[in-house]
N, C-alpha and C positions, 0 to 999 in steps of 0.2 A: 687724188690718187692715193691710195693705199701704200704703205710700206713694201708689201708683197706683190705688187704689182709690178716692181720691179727686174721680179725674180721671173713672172710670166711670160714680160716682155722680153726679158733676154732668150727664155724659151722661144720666143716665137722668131727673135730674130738670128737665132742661131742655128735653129734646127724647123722652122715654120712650113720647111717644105715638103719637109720627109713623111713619109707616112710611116704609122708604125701599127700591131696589132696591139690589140686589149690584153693578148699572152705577154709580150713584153712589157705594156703599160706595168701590168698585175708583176711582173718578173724585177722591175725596177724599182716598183715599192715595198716591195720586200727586199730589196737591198738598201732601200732608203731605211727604211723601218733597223735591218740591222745596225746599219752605223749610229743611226738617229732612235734608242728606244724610249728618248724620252716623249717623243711626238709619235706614238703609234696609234695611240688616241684620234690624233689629225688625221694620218694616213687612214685610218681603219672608216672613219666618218667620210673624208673625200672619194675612196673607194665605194661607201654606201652609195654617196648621191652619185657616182655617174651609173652604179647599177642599178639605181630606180629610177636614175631621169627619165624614161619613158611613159612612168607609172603617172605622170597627169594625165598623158593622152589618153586613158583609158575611159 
């Protein structure tokens, strides 16, 4: 297990049931990204892969 897996898993058991939109997702990491500018780097590359995750199936 990763370090950071941690931190998904308390996502999931905190909030694993909720749905939420891609506006939000997009709306919370830019608030991430403000508090956090030294990780925007992170957030900006996480943001890439779930906008291309599709781009295998092609």
């Amino acid at each position: 297990m990763y370090f950071t897996d941690r931190g998904i898993e308390e996502l999931e058991d905190r909030r694993g049931e909720e749905q939420v939109s891609l506006a939000w997702l997009a709306d919370r990491l830019r608030a991430f990204v403000d508090v956090h500018p030294e990780d925007a780097g992170a957030a900006e590359r996480f943001a890439t892969f779930l906008a291309r995750d599709d781009d295998d199936d092609a």
